[in-house]
C-alpha positions as CSV (number, residue, x, y, z in Angstrom):
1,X,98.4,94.6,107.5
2,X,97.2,95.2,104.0
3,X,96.2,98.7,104.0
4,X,98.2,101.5,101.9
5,X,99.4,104.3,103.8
6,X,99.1,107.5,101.4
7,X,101.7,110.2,101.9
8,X,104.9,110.8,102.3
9,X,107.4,109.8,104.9
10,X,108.7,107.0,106.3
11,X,105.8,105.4,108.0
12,X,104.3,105.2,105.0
13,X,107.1,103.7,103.1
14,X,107.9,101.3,105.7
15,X,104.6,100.0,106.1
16,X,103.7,96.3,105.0
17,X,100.7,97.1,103.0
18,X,102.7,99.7,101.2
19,X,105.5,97.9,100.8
20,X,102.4,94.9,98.2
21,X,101.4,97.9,96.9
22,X,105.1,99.3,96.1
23,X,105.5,95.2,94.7
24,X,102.1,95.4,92.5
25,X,102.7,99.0,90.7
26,X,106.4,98.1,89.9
27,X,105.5,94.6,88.7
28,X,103.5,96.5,86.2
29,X,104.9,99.5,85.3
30,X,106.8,97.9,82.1
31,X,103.1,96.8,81.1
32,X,101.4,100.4,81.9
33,X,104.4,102.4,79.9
34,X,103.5,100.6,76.8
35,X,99.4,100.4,76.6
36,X,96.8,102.6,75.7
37,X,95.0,105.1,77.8
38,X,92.1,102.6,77.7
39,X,94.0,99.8,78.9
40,X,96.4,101.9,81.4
41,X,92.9,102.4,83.8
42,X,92.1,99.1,83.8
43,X,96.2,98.2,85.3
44,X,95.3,101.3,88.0
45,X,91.9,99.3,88.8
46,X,93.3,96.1,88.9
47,X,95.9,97.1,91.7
48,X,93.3,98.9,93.6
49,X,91.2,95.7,93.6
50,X,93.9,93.7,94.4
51,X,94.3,95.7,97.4
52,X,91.4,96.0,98.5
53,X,90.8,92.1,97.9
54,X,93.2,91.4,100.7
55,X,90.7,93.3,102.6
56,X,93.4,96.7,102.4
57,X,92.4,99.9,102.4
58,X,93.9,103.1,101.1
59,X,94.0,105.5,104.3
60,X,95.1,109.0,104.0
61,X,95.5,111.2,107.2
62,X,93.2,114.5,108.4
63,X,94.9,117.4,108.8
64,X,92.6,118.5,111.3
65,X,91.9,115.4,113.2
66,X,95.3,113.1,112.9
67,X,93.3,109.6,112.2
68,X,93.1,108.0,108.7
69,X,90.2,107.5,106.8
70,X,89.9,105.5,103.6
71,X,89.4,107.1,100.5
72,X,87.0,106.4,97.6
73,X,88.1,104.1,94.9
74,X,88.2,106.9,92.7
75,X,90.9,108.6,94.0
76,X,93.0,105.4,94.8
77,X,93.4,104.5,91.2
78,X,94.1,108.6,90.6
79,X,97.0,107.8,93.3
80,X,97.9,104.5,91.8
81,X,97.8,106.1,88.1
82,X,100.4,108.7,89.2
83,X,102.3,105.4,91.1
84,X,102.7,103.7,87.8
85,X,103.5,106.8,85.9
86,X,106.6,107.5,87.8
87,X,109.9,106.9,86.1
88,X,108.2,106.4,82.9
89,X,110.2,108.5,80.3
90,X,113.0,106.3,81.8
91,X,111.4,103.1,81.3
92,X,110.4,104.3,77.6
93,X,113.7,105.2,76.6
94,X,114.5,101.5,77.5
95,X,111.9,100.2,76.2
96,X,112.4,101.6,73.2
97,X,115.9,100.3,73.3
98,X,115.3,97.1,73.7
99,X,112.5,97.3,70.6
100,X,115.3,99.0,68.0
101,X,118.2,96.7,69.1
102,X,119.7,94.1,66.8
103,X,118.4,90.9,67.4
104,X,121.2,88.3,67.5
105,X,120.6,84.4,67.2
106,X,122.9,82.3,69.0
């Protein structure tokens, strides 16, 4: 199943869809910590496509009703953007690590 569960929980982390999606944003989150804000929605619009390529969706549950509806583009790159933000001052630090170290030829 390709669709992307959105919330919490372990349903939604366990899920197979989630767990491409989970594969795609950490595949690029090196690439998204170190391009600008132009480029950085184009990586967010990329996955979604991706995604939705594989004919996924990105379902989120009603409160009120219990069943899953699929949300606008829109707001699955707004979810995707805050995906590949996570654990970014991390990932800078080592990036920037890696940039100032000493290169060695061997």
């Amino acid at each position: 199943d390709a669709d992307v569960l959105c919330g919490r929980g372990g349903t939604a982390q366990k899920h197979v869809g989630n767990k491409t999606y989970r594969t795609l944003v950490n595949l690029n989150k090196q690439l998204y910590a170190s391009c600008r804000t132009t480029e950085k929605i184009k990586i967010s619009r990329s996955i979604v496509a991706a995604i939705r390529e594989q004919k996924g969706r990105f379902l989120e549950k009603d409160p009120n009703t219990g069943l899953f509806y699929d949300i606008t583009d829109k707001k699955a790159v707004e979810k995707t953007s805050q995906a590949l933000r996570e654990g970014q001052p991390k990932l800078k630090q080592k990036l920037a690590k890696n940039v100032d170290a000493p290169k060695t030829d061997k």
